[in-house]
PQR file of N, CA, C, O and H, with PARSE charges and radii, in Angstrom:
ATOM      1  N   UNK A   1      95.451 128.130 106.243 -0.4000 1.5000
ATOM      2  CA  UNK A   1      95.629 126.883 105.530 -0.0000 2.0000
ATOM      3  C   UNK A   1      95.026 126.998 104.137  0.5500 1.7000
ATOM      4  O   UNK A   1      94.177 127.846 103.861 -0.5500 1.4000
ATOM      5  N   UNK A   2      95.360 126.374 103.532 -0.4000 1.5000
ATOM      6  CA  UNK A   2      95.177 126.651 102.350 -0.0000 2.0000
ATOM      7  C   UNK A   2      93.877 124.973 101.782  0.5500 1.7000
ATOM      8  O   UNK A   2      93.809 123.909 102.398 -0.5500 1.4000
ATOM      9  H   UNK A   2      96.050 125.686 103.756  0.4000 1.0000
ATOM     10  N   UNK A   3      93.028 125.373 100.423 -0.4000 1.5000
ATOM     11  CA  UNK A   3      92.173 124.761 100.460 -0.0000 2.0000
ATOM     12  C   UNK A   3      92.699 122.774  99.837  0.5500 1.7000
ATOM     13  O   UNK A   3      92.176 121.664  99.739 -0.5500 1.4000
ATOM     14  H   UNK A   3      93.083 126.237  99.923  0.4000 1.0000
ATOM     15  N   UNK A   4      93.579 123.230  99.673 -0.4000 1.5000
ATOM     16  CA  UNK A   4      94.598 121.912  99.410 -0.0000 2.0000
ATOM     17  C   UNK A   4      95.317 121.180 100.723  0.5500 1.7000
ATOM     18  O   UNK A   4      95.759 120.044 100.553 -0.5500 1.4000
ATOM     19  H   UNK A   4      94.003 124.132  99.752  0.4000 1.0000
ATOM     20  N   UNK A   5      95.439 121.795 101.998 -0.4000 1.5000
ATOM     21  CA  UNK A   5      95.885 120.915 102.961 -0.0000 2.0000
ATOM     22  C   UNK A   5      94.286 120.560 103.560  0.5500 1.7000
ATOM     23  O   UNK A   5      94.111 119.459 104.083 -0.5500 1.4000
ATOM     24  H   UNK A   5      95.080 122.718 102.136  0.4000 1.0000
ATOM     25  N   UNK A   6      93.068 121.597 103.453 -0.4000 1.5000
ATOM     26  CA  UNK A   6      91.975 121.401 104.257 -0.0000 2.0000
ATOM     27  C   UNK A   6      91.791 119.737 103.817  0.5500 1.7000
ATOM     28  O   UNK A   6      91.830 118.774 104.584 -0.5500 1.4000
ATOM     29  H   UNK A   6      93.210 122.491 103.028  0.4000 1.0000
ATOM     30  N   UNK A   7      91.578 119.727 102.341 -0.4000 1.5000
ATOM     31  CA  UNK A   7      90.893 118.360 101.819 -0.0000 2.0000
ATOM     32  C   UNK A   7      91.928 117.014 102.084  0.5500 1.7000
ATOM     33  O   UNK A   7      91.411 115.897 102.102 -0.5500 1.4000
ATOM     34  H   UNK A   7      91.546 120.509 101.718  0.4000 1.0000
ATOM     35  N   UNK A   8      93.208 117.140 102.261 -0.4000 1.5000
ATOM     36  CA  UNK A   8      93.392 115.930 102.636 -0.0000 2.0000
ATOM     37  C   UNK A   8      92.942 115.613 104.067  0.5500 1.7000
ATOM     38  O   UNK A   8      93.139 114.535 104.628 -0.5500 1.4000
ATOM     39  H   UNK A   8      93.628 118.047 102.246  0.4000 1.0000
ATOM     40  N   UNK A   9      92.350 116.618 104.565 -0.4000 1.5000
ATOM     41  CA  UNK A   9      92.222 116.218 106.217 -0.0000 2.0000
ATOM     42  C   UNK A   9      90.848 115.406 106.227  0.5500 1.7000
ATOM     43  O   UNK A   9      90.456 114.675 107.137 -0.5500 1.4000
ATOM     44  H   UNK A   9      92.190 117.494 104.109  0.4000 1.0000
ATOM     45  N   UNK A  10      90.329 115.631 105.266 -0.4000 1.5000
ATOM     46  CA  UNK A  10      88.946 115.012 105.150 -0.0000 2.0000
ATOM     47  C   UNK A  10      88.673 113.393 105.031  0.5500 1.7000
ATOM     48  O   UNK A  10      89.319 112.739 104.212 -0.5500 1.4000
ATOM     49  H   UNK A  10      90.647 116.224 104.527  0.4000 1.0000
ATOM     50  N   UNK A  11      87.992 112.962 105.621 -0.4000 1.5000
ATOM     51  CA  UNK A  11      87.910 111.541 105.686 -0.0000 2.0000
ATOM     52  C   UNK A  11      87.160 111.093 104.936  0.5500 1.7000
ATOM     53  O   UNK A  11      86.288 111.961 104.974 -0.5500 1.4000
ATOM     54  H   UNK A  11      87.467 113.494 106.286  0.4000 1.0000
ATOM     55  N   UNK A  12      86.752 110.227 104.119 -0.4000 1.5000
ATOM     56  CA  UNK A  12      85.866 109.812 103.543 -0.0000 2.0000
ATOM     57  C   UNK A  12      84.953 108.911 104.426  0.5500 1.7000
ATOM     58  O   UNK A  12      85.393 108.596 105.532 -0.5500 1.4000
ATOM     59  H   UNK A  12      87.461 109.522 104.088  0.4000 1.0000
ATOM     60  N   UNK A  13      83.126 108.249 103.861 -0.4000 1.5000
ATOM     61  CA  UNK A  13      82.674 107.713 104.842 -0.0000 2.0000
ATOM     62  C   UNK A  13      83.375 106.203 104.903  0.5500 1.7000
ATOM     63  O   UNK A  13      83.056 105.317 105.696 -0.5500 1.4000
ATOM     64  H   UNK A  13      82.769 108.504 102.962  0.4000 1.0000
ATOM     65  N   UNK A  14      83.999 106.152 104.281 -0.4000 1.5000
ATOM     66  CA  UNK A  14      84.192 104.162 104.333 -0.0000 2.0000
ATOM     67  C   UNK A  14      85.360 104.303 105.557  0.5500 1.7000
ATOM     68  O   UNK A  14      85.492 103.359 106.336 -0.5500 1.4000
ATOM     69  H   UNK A  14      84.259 106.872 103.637  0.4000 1.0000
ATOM     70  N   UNK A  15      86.136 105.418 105.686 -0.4000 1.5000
ATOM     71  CA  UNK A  15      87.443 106.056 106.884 -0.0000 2.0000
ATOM     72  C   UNK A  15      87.018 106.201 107.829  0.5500 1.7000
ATOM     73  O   UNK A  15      87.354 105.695 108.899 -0.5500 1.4000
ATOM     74  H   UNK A  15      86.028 106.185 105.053  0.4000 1.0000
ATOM     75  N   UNK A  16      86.277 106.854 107.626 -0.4000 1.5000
ATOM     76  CA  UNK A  16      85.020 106.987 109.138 -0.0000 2.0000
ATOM     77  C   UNK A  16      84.045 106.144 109.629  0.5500 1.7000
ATOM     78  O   UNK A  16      83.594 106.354 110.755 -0.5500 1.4000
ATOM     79  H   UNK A  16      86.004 107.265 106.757  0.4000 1.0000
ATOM     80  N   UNK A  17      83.648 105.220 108.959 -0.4000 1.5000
ATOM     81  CA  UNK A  17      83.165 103.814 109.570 -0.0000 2.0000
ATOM     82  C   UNK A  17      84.529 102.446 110.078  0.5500 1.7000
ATOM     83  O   UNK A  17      84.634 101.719 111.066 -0.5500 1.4000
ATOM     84  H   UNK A  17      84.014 105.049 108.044  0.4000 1.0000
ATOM     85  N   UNK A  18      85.299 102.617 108.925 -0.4000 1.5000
ATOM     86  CA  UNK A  18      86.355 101.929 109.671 -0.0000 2.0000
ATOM     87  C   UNK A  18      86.977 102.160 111.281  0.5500 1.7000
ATOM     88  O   UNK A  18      87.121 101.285 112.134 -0.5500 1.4000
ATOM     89  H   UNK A  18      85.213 103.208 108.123  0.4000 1.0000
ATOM     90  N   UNK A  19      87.311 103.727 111.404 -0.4000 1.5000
ATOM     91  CA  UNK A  19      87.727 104.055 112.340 -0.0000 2.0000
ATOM     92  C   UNK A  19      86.816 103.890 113.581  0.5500 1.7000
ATOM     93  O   UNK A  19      87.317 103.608 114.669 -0.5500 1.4000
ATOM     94  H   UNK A  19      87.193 104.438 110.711  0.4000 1.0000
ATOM     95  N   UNK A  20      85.558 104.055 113.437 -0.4000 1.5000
ATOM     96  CA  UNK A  20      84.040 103.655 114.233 -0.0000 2.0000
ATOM     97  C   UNK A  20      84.410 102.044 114.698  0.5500 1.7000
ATOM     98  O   UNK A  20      84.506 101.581 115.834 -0.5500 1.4000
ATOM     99  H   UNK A  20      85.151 104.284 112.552  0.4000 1.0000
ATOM    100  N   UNK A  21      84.557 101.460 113.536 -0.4000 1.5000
ATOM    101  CA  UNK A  21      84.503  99.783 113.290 -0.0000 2.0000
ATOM    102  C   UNK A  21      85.518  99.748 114.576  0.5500 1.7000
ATOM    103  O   UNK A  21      85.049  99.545 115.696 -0.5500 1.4000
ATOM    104  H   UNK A  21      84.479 101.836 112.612  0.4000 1.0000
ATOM    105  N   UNK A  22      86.774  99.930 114.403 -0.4000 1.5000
ATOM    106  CA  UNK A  22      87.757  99.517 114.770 -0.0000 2.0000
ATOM    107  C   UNK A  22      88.005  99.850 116.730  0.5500 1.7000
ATOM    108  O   UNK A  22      88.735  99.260 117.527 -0.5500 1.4000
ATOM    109  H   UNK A  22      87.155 100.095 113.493  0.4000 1.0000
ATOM    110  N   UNK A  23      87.137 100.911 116.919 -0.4000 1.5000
ATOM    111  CA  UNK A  23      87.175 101.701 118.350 -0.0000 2.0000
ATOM    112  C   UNK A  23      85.700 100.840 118.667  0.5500 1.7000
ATOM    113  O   UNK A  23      85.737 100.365 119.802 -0.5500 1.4000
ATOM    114  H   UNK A  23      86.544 101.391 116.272  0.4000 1.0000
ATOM    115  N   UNK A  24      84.632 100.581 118.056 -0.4000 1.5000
ATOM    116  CA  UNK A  24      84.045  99.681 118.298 -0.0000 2.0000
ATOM    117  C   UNK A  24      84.390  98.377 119.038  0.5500 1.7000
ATOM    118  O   UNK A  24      83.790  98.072 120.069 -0.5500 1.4000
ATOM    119  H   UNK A  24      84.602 100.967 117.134  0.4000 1.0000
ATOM    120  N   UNK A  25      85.497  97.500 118.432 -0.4000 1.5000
ATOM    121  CA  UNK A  25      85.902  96.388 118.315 -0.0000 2.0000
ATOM    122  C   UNK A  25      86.586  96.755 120.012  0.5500 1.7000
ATOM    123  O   UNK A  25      86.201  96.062 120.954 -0.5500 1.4000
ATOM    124  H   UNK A  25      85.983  97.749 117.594  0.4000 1.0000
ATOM    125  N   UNK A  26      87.266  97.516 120.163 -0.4000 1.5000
ATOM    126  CA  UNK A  26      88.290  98.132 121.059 -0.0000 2.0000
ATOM    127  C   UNK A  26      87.604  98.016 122.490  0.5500 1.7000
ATOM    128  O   UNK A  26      88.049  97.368 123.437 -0.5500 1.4000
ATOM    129  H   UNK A  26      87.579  98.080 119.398  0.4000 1.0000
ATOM    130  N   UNK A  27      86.132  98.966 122.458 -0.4000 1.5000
ATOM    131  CA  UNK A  27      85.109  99.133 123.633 -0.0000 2.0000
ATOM    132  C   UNK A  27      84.734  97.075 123.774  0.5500 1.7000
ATOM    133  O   UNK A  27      85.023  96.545 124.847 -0.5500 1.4000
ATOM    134  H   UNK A  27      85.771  99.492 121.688  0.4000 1.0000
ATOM    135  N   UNK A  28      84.199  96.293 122.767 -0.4000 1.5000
ATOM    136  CA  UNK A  28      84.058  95.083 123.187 -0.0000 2.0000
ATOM    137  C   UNK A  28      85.150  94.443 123.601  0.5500 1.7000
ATOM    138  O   UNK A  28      84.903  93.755 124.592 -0.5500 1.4000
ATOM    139  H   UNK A  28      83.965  96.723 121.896  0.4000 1.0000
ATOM    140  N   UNK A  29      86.370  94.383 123.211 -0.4000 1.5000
ATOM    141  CA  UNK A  29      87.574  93.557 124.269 -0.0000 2.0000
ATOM    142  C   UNK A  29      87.483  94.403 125.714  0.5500 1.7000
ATOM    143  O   UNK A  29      87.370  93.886 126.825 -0.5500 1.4000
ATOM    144  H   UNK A  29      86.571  94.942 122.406  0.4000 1.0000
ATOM    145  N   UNK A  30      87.556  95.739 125.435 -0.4000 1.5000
ATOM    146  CA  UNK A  30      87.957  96.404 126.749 -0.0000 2.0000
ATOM    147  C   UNK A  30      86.741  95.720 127.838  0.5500 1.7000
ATOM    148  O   UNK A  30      87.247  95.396 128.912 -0.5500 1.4000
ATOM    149  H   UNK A  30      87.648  96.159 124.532  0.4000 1.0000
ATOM    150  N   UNK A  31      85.658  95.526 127.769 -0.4000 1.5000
ATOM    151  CA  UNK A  31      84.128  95.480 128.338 -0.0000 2.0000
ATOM    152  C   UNK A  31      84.217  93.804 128.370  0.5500 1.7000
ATOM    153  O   UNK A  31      83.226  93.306 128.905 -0.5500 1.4000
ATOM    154  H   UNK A  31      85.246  95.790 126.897  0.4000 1.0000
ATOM    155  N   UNK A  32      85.001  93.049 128.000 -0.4000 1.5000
ATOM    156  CA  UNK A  32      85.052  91.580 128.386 -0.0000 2.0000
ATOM    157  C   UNK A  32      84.525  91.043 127.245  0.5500 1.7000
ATOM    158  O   UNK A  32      84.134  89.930 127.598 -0.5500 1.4000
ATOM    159  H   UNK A  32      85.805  93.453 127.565  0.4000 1.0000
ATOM    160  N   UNK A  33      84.305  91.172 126.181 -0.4000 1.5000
ATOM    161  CA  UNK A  33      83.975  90.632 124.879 -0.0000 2.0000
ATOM    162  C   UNK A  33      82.533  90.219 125.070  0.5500 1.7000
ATOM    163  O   UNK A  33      82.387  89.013 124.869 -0.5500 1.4000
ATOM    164  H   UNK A  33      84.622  92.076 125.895  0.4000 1.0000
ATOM    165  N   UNK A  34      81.454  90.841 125.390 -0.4000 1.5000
ATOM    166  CA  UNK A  34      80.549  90.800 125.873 -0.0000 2.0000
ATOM    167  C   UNK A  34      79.785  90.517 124.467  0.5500 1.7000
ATOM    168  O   UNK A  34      79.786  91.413 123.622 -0.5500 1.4000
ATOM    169  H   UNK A  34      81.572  91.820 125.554  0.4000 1.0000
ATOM    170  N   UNK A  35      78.898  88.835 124.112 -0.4000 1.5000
ATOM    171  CA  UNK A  35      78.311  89.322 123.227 -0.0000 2.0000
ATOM    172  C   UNK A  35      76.948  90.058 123.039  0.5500 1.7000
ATOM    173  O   UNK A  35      76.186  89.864 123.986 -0.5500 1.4000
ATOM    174  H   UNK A  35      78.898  88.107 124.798  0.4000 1.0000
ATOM    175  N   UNK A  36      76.410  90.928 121.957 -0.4000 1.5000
ATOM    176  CA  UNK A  36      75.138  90.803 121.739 -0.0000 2.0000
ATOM    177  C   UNK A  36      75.460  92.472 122.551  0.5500 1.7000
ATOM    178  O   UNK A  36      74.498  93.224 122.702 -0.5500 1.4000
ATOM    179  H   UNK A  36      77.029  91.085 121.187  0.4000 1.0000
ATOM    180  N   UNK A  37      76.536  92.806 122.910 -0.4000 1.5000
ATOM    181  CA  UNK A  37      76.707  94.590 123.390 -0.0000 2.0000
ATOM    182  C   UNK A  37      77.009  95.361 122.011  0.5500 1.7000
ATOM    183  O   UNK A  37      77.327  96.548 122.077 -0.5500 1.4000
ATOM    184  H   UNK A  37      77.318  92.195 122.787  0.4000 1.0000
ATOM    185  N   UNK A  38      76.888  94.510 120.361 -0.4000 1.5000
ATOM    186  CA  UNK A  38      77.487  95.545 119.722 -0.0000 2.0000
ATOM    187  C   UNK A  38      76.825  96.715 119.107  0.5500 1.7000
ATOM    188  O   UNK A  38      77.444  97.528 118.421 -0.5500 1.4000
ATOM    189  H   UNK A  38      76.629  93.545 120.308  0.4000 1.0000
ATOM    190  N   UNK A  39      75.521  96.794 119.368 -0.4000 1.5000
ATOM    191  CA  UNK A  39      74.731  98.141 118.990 -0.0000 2.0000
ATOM    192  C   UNK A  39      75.453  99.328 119.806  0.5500 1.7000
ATOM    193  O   UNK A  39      75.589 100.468 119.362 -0.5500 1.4000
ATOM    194  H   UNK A  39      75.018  96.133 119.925  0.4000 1.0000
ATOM    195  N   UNK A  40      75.808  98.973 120.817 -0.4000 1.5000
ATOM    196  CA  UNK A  40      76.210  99.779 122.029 -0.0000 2.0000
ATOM    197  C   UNK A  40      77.712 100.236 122.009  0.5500 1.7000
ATOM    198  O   UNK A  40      78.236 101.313 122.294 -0.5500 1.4000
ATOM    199  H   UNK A  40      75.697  98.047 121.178  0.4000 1.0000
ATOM    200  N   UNK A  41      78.093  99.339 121.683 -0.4000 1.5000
ATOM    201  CA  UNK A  41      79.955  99.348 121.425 -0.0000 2.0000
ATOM    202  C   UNK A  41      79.862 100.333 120.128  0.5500 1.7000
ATOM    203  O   UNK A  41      80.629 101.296 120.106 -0.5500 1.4000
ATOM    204  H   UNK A  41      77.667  98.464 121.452  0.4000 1.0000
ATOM    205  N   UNK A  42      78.764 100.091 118.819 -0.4000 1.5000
ATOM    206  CA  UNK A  42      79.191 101.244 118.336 -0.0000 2.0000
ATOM    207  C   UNK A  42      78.556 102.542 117.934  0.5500 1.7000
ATOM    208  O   UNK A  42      78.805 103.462 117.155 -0.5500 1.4000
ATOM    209  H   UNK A  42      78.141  99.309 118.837  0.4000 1.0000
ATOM    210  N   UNK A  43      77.216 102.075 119.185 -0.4000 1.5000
ATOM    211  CA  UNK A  43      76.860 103.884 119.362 -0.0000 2.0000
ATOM    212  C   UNK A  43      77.888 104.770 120.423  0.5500 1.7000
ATOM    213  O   UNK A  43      78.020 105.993 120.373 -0.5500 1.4000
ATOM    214  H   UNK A  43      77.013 101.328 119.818  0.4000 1.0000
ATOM    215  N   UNK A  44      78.363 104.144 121.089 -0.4000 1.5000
ATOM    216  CA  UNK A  44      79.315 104.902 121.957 -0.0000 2.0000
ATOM    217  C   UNK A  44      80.428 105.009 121.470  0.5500 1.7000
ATOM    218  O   UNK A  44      81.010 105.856 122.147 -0.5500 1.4000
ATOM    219  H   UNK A  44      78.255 103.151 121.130  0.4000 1.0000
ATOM    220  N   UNK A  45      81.313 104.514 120.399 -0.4000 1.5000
ATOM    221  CA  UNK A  45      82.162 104.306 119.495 -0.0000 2.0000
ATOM    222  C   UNK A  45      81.930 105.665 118.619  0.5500 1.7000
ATOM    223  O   UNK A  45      82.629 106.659 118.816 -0.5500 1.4000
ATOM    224  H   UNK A  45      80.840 103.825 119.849  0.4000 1.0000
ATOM    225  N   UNK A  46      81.116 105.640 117.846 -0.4000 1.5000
ATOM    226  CA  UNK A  46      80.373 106.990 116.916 -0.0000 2.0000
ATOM    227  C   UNK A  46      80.273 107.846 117.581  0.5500 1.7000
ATOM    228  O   UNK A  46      80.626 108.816 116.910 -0.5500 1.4000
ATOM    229  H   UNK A  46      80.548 104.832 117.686  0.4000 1.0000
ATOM    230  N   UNK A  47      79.980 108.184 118.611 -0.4000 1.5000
ATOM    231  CA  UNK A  47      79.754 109.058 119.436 -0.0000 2.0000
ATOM    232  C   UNK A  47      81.088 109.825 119.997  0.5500 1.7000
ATOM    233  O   UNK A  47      81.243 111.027 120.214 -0.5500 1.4000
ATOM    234  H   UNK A  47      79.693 107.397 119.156  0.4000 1.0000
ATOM    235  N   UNK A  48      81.864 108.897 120.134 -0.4000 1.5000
ATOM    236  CA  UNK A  48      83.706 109.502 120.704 -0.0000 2.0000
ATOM    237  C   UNK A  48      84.148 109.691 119.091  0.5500 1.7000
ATOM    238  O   UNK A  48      85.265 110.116 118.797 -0.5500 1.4000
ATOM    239  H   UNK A  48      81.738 107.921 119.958  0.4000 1.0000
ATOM    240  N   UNK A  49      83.516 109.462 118.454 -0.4000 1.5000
ATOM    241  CA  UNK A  49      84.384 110.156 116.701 -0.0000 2.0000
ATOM    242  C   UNK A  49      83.597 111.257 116.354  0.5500 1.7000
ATOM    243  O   UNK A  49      83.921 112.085 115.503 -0.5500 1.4000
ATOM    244  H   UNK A  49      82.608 109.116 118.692  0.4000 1.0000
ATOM    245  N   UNK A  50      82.618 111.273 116.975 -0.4000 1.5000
ATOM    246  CA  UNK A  50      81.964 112.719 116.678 -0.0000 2.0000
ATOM    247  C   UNK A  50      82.541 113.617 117.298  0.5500 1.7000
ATOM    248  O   UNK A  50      83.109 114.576 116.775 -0.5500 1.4000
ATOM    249  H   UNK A  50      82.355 110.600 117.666  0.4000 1.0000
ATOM    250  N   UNK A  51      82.440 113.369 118.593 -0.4000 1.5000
ATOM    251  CA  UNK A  51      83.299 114.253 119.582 -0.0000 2.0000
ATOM    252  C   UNK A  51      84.757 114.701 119.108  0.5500 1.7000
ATOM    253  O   UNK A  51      85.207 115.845 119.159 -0.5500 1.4000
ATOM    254  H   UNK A  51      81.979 112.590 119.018  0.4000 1.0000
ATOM    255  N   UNK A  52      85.385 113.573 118.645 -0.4000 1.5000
ATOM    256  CA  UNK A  52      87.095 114.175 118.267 -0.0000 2.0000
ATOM    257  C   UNK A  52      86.763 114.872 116.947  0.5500 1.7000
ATOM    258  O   UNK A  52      87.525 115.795 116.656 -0.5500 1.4000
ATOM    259  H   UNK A  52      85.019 112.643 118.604  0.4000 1.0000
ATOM    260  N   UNK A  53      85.756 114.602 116.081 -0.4000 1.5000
ATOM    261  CA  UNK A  53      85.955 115.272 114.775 -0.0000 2.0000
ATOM    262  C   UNK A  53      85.000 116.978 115.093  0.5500 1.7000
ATOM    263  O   UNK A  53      85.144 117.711 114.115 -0.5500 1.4000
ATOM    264  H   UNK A  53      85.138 113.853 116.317  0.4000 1.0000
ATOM    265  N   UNK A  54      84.419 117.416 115.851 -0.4000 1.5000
ATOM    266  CA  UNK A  54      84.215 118.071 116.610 -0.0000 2.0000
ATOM    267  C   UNK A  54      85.251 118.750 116.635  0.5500 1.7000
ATOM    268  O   UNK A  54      85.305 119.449 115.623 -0.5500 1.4000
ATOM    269  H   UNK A  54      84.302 116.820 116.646  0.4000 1.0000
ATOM    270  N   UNK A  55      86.261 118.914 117.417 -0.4000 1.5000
ATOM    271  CA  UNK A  55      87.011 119.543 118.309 -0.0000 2.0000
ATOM    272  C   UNK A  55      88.010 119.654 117.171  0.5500 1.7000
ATOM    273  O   UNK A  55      88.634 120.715 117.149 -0.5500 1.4000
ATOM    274  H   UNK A  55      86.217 118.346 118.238  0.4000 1.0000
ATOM    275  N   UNK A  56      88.279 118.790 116.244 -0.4000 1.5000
ATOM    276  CA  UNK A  56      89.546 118.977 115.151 -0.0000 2.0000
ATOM    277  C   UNK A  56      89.003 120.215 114.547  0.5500 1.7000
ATOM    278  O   UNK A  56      89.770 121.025 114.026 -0.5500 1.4000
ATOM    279  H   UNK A  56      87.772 117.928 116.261  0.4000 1.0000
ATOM    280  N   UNK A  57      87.675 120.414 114.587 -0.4000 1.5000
ATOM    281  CA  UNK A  57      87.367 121.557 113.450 -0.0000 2.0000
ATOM    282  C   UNK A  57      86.876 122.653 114.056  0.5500 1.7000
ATOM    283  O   UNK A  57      86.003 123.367 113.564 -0.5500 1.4000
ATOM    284  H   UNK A  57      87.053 119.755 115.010  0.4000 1.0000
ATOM    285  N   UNK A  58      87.526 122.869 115.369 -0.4000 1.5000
ATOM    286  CA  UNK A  58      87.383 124.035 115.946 -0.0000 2.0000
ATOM    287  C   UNK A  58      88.347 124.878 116.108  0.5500 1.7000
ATOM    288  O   UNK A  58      88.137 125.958 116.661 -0.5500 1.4000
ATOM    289  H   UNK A  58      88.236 122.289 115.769  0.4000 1.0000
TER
END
């Protein structure tokens, strides 16, 4: 690959908190809209984007 397809693959951080934000939001409907779970919704949220961004760059 060349160093011009690498960088569009790159996310910026405001892409990568959105995408956090949004799988966040996802774990609280899925979990019953539980309030006062959202530290949790998005450490486990961050945690499954680490994991996939992980594995993309292997």
């Amino acid at each position: 690959m060349s160093n011009e397809t690498n960088e569009k693959q790159v996310m910026t951080q405001e892409q990568c908190e959105a995408q956090i934000r949004l799988a966040a939001y996802y774990l609280w409907q899925a979990k019953g809209e539980k309030h006062g779970s959202d530290v949790e919704n998005w450490l486990e949220a961050e945690a499954a984007f680490a994991e996939s961004a992980e594995s993309v760059q292997q």
